[in-house]
PyMOL commands that place a pseudoatom at each C-alpha (Angstrom):
pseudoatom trace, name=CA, resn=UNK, resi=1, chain=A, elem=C, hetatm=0, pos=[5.914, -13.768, -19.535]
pseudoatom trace, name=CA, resn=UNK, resi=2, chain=A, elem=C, hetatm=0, pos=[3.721, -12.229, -21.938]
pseudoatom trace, name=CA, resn=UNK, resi=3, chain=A, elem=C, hetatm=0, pos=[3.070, -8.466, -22.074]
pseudoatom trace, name=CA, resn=UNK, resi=4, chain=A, elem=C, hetatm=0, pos=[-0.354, -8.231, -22.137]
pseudoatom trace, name=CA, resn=UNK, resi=5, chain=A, elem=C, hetatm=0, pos=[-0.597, -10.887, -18.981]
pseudoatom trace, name=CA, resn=UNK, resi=6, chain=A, elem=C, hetatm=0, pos=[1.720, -8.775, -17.301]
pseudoatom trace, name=CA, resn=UNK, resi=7, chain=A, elem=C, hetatm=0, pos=[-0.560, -5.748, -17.930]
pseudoatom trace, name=CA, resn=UNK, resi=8, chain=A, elem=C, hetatm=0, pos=[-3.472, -7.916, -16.630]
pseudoatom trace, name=CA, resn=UNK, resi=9, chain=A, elem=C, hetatm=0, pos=[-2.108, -9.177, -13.703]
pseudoatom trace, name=CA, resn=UNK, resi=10, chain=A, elem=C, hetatm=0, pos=[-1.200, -5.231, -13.379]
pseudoatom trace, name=CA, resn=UNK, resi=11, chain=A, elem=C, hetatm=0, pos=[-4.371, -4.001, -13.655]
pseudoatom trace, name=CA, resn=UNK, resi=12, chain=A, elem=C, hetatm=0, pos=[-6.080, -7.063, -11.725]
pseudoatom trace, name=CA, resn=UNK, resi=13, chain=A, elem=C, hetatm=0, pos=[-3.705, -5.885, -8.952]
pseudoatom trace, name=CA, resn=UNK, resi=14, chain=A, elem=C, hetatm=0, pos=[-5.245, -2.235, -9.285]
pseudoatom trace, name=CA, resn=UNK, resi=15, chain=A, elem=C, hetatm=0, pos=[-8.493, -3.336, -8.938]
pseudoatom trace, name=CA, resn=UNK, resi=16, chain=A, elem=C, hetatm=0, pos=[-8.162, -5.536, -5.852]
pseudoatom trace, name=CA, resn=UNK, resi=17, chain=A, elem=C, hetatm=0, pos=[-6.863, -3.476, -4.119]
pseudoatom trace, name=CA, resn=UNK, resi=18, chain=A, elem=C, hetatm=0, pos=[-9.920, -1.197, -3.740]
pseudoatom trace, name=CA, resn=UNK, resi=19, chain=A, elem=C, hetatm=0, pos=[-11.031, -4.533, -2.030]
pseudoatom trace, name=CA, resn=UNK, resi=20, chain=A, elem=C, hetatm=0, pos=[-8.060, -4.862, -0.066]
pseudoatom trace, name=CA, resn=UNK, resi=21, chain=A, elem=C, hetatm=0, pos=[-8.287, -1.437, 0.838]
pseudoatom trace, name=CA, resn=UNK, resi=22, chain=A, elem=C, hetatm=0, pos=[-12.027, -1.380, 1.656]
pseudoatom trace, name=CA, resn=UNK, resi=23, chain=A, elem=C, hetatm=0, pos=[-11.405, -4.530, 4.190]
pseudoatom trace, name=CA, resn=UNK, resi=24, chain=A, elem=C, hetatm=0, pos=[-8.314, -2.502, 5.448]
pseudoatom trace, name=CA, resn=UNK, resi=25, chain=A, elem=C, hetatm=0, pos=[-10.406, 0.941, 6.135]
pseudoatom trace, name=CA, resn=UNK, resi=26, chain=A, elem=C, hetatm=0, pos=[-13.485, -1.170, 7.697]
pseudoatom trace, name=CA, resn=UNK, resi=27, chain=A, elem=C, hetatm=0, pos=[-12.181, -3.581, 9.750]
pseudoatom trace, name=CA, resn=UNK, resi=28, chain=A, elem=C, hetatm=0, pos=[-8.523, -2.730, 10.320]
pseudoatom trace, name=CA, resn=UNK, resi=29, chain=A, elem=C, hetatm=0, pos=[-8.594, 1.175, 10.413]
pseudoatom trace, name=CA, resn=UNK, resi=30, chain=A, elem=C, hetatm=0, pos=[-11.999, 1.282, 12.026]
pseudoatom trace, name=CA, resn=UNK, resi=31, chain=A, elem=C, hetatm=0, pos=[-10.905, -1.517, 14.367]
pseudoatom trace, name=CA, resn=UNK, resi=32, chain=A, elem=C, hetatm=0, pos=[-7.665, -2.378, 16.486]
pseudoatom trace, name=CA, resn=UNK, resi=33, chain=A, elem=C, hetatm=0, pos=[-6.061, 0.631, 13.849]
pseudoatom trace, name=CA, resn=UNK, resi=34, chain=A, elem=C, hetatm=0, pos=[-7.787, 3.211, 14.985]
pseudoatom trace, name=CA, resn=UNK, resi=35, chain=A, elem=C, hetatm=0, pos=[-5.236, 4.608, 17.065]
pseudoatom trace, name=CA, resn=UNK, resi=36, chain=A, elem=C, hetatm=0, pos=[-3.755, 5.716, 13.826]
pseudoatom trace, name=CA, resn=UNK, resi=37, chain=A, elem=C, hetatm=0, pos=[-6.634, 6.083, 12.165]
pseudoatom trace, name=CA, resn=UNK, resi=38, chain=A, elem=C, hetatm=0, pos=[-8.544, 8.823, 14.184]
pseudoatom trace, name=CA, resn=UNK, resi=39, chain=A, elem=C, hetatm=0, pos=[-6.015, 11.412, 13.605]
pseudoatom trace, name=CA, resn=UNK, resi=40, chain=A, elem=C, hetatm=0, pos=[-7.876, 11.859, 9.888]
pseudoatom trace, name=CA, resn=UNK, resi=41, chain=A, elem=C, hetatm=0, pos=[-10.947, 12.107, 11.640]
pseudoatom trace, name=CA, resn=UNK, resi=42, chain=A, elem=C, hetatm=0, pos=[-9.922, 15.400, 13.022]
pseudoatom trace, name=CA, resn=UNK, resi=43, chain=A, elem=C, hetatm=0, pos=[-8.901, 18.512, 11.884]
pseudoatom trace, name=CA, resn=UNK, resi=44, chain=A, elem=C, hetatm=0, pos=[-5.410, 18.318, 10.851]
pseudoatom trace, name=CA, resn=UNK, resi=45, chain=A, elem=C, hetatm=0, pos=[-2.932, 20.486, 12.854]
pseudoatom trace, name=CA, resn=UNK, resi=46, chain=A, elem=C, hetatm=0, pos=[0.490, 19.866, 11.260]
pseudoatom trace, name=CA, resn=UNK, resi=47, chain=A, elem=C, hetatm=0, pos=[1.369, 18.518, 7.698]
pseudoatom trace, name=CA, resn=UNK, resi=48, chain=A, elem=C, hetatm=0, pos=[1.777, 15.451, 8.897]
pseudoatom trace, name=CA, resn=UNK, resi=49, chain=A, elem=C, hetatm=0, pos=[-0.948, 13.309, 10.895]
pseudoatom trace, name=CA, resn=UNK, resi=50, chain=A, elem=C, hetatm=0, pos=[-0.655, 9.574, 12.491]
pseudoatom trace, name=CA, resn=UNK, resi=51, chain=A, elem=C, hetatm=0, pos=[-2.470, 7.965, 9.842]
pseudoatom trace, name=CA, resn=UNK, resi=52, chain=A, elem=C, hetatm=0, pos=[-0.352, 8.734, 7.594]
pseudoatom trace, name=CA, resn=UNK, resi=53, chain=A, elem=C, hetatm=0, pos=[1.843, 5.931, 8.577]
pseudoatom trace, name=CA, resn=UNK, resi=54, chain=A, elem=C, hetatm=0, pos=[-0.693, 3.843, 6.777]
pseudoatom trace, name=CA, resn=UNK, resi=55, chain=A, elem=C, hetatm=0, pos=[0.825, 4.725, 3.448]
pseudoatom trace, name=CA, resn=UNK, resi=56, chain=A, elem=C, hetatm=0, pos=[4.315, 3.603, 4.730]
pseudoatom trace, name=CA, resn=UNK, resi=57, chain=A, elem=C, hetatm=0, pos=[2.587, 0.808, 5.928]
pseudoatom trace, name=CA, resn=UNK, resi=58, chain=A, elem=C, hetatm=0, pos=[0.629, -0.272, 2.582]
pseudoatom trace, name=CA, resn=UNK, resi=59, chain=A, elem=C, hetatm=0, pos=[3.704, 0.607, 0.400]
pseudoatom trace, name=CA, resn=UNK, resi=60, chain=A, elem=C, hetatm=0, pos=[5.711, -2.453, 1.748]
pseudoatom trace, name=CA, resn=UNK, resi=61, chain=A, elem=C, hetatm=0, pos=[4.134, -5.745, 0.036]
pseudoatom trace, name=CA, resn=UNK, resi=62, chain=A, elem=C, hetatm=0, pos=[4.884, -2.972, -3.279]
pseudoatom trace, name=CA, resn=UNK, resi=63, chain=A, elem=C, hetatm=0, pos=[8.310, -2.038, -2.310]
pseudoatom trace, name=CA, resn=UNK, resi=64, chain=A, elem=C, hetatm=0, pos=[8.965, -6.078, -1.567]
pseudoatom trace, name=CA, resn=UNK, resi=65, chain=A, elem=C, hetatm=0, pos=[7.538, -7.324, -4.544]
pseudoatom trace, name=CA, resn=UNK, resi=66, chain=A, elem=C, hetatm=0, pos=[9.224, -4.868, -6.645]
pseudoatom trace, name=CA, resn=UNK, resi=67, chain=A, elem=C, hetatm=0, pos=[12.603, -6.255, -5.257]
pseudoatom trace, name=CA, resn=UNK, resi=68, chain=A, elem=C, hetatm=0, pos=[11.764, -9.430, -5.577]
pseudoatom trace, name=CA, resn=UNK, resi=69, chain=A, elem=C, hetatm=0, pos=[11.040, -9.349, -9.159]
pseudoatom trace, name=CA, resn=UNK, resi=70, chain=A, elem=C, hetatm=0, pos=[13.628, -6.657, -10.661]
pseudoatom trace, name=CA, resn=UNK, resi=71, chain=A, elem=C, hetatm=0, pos=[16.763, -7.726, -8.652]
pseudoatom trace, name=CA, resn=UNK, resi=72, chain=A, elem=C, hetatm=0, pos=[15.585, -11.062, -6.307]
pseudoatom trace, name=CA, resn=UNK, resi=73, chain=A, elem=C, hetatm=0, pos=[14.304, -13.530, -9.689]
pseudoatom trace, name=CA, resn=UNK, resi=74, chain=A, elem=C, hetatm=0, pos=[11.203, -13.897, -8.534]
pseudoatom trace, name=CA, resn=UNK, resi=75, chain=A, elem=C, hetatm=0, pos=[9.306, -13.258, -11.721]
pseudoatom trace, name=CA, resn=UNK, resi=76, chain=A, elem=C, hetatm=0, pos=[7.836, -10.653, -14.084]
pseudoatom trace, name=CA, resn=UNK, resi=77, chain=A, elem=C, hetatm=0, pos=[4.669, -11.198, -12.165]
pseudoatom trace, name=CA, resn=UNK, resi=78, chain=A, elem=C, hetatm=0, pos=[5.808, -10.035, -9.034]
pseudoatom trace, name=CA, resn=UNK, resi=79, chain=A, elem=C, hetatm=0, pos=[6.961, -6.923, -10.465]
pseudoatom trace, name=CA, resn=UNK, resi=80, chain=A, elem=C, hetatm=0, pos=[3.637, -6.584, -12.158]
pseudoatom trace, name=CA, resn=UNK, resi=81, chain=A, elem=C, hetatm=0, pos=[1.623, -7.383, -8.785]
pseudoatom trace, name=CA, resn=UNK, resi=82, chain=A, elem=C, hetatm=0, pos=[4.105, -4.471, -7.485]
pseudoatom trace, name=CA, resn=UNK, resi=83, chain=A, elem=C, hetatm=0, pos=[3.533, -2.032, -10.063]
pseudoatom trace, name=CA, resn=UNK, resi=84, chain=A, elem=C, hetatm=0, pos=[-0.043, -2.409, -9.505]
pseudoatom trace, name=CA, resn=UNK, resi=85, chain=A, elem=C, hetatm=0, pos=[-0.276, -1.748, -5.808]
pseudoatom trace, name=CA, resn=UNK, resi=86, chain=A, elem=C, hetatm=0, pos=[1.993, 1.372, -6.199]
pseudoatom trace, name=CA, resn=UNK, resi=87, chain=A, elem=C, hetatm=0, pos=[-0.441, 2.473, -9.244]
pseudoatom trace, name=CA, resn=UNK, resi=88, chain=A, elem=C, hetatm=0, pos=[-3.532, 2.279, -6.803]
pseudoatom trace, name=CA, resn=UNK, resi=89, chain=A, elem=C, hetatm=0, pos=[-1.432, 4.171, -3.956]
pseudoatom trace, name=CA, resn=UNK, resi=90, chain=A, elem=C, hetatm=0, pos=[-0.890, 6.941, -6.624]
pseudoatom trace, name=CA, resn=UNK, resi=91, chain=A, elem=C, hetatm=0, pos=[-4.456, 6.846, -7.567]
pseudoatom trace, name=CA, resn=UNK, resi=92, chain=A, elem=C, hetatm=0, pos=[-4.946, 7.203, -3.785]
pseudoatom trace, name=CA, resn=UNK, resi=93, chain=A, elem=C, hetatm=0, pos=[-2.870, 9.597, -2.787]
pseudoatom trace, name=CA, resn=UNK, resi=94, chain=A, elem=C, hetatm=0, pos=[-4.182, 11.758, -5.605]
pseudoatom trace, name=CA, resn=UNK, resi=95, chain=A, elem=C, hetatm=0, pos=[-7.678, 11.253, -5.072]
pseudoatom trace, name=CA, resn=UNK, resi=96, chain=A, elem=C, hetatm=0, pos=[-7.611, 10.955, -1.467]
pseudoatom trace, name=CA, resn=UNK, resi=97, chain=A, elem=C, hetatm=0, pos=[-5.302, 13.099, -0.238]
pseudoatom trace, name=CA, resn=UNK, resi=98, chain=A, elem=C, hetatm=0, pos=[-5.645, 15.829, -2.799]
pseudoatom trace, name=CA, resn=UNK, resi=99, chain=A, elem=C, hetatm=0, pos=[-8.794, 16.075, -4.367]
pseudoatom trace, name=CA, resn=UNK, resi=100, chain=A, elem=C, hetatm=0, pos=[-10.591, 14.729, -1.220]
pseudoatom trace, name=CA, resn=UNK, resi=101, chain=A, elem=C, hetatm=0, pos=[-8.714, 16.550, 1.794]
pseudoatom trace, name=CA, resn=UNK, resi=102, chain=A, elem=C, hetatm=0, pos=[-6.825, 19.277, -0.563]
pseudoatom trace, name=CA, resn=UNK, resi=103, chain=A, elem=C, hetatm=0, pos=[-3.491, 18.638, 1.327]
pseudoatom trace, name=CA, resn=UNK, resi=104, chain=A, elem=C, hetatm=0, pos=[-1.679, 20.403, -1.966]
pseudoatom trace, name=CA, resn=UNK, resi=105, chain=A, elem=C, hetatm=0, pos=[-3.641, 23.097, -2.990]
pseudoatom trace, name=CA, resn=UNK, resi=106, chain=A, elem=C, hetatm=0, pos=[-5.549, 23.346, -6.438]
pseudoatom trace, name=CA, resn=UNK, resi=107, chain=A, elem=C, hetatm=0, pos=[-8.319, 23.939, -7.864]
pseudoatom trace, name=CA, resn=UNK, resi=108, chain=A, elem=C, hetatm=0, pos=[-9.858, 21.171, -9.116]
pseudoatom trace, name=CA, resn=UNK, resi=109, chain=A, elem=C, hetatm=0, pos=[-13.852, 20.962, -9.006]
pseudoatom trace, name=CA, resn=UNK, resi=110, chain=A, elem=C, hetatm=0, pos=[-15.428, 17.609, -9.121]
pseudoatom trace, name=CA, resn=UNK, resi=111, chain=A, elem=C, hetatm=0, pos=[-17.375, 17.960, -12.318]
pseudoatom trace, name=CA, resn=UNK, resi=112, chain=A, elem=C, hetatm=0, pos=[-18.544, 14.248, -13.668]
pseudoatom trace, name=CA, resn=UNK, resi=113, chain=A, elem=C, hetatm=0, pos=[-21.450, 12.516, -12.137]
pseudoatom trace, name=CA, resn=UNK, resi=114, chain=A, elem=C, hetatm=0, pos=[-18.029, 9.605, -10.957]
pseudoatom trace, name=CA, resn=UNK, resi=115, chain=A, elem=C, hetatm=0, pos=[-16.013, 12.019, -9.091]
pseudoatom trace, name=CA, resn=UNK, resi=116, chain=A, elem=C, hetatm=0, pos=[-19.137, 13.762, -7.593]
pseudoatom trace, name=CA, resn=UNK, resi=117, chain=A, elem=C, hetatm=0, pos=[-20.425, 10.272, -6.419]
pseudoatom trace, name=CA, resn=UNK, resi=118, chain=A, elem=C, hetatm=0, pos=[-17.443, 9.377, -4.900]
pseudoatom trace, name=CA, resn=UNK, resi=119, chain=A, elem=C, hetatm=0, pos=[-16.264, 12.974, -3.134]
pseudoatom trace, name=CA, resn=UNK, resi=120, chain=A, elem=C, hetatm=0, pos=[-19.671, 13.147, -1.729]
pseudoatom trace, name=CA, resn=UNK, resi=121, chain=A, elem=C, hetatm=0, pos=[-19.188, 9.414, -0.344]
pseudoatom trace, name=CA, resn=UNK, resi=122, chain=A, elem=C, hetatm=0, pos=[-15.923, 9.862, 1.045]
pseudoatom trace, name=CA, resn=UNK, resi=123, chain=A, elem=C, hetatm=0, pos=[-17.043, 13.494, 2.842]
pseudoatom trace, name=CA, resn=UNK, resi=124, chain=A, elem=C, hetatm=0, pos=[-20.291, 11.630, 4.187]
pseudoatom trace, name=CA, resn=UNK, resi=125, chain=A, elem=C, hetatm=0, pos=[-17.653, 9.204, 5.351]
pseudoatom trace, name=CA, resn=UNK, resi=126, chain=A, elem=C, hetatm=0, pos=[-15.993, 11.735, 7.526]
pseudoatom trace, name=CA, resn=UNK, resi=127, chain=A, elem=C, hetatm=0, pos=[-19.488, 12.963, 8.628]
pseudoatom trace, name=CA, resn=UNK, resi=128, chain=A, elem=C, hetatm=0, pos=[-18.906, 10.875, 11.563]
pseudoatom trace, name=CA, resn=UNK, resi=129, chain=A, elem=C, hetatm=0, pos=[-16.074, 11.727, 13.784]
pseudoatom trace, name=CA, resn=UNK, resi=130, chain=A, elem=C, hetatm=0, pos=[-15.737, 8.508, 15.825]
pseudoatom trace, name=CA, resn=UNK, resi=131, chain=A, elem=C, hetatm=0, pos=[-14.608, 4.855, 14.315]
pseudoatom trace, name=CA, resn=UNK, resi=132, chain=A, elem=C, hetatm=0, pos=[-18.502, 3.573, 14.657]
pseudoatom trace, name=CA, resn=UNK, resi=133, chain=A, elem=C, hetatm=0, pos=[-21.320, 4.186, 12.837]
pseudoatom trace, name=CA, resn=UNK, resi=134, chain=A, elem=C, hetatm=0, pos=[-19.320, 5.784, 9.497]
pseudoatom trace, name=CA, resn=UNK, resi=135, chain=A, elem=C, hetatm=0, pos=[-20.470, 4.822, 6.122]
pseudoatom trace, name=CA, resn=UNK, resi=136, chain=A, elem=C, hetatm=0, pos=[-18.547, 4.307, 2.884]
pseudoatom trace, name=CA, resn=UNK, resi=137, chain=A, elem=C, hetatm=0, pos=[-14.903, 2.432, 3.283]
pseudoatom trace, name=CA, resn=UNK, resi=138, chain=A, elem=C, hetatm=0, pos=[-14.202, 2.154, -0.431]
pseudoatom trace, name=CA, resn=UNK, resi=139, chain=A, elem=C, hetatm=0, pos=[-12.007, 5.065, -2.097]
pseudoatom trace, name=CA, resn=UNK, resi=140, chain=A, elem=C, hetatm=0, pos=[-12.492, 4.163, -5.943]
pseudoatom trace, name=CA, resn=UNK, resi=141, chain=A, elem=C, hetatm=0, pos=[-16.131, 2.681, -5.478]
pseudoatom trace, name=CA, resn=UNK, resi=142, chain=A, elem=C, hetatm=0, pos=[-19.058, 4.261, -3.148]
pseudoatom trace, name=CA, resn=UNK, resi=143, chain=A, elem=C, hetatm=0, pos=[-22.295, 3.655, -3.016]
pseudoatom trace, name=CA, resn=UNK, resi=144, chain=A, elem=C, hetatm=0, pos=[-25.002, 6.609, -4.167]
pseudoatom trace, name=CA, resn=UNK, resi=145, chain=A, elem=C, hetatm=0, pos=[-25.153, 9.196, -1.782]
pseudoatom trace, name=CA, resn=UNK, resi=146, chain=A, elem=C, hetatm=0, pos=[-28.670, 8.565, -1.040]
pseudoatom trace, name=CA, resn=UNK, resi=147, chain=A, elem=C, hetatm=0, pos=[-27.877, 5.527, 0.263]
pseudoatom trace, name=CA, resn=UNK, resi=148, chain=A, elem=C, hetatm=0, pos=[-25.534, 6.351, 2.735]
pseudoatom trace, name=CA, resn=UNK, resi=149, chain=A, elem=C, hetatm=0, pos=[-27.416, 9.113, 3.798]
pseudoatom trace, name=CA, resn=UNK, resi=150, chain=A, elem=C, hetatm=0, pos=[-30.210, 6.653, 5.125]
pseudoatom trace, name=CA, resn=UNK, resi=151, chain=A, elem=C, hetatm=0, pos=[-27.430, 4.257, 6.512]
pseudoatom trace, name=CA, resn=UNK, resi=152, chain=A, elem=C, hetatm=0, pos=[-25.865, 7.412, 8.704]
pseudoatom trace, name=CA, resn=UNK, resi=153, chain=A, elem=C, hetatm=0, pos=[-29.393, 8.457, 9.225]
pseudoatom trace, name=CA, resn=UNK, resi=154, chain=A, elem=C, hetatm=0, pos=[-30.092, 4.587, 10.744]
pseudoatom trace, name=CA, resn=UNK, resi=155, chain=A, elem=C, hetatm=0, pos=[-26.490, 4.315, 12.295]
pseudoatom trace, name=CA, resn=UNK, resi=156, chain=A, elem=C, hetatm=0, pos=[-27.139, 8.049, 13.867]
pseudoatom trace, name=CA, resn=UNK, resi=157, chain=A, elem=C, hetatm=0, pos=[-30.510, 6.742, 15.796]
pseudoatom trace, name=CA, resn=UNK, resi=158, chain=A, elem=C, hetatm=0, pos=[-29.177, 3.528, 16.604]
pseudoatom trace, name=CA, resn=UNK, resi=159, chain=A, elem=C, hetatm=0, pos=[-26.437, 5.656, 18.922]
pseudoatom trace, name=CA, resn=UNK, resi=160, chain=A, elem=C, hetatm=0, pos=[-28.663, 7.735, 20.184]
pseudoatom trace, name=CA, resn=UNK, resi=161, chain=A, elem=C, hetatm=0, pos=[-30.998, 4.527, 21.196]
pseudoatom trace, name=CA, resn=UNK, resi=162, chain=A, elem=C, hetatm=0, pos=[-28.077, 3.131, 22.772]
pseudoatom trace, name=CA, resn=UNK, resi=163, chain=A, elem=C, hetatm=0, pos=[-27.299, 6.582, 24.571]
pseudoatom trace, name=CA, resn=UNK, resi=164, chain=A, elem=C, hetatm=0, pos=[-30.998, 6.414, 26.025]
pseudoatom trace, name=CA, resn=UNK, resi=165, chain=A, elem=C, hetatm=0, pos=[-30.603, 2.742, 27.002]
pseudoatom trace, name=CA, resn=UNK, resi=166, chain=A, elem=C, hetatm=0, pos=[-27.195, 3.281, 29.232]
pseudoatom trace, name=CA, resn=UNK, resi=167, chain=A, elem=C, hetatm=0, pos=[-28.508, 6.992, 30.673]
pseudoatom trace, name=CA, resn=UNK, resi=168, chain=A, elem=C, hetatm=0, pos=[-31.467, 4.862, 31.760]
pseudoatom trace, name=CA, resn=UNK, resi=169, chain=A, elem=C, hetatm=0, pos=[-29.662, 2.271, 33.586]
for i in range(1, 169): cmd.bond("trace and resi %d" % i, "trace and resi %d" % (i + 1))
show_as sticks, trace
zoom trace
């Protein structure tokens, strides 16, 4: 297989999985997950926190596919398609999990009008400490700030509506 395909189907692997991972967060994590999941809505106790199994979780298909295509023949393409996933995981781990949360210490400041936009997102994220009502699944992508302000703002009266409703009952 040619190189530069190989790179393409790399980075084409990189870049959907920030939709794989968006469906994952939304629907799985904030879902029938969230037994893992609500661990990193809390403060974190230990080093380690339930959610973390996610990563062990997510670095399978990579770990499978890299098999399959260094030492199983399936093809250059799975190794690519593996490649990529563990690329985004890094890019994860090292914007999530240390620039985000600071789980290794540094000190990095968001400085470009990208990494602000996408802190900010992932922190208003976390603004809500319950799997409903949070804003923002992407990691890599967010919408403006502004906007998800008004969505928690909307989300955050629509709770208390429905707090009204059952205390009235």
């Amino acid at each position: 297989m040619p190189p530069l395909l190989l790179l393409l189907i790399f980075l084409a692997t990189v870049a959907a999985m920030e939709g794989f991972a968006y469906v994952m967060h939304r629907w799985v994590m904030h879902g029938p997950g969230w037994f893992l999941h609500a661990s990193h809505h809390r403060p974190r106790t230990g080093l380690w926190e339930a959610n973390d199994l996610y990563f062990v979780i997510f670095a399978i298909p990579s770990i499978l596919l890299l098999l399959g295509g260094v030492q199983w023949g399936w093809g250059d393409w799975a190794t690519a398609c593996g490649a990529g996933i563990a690329a985004y995981g890094m890019i994860y781990l090292g914007f999530h999990d240390i620039i985000v949360h600071r789980r290794v210490a540094h000190r990095y400041v968001a400085r470009s009008r990208y990494m602000k936009r996408i802190v900010q997102a992932h922190r208003l994220h976390h603004a809500v400490g319950t799997r409903l009502g949070c804003v923002s699944f992407g990691f890599l992508v967010a919408p403006r700030p502004e906007q998800l302000k008004r969505e928690l703002a909307r989300s955050g009266s629509a709770r208390r509506d429905a707090a009204a409703s059952s205390a009235d009952a």
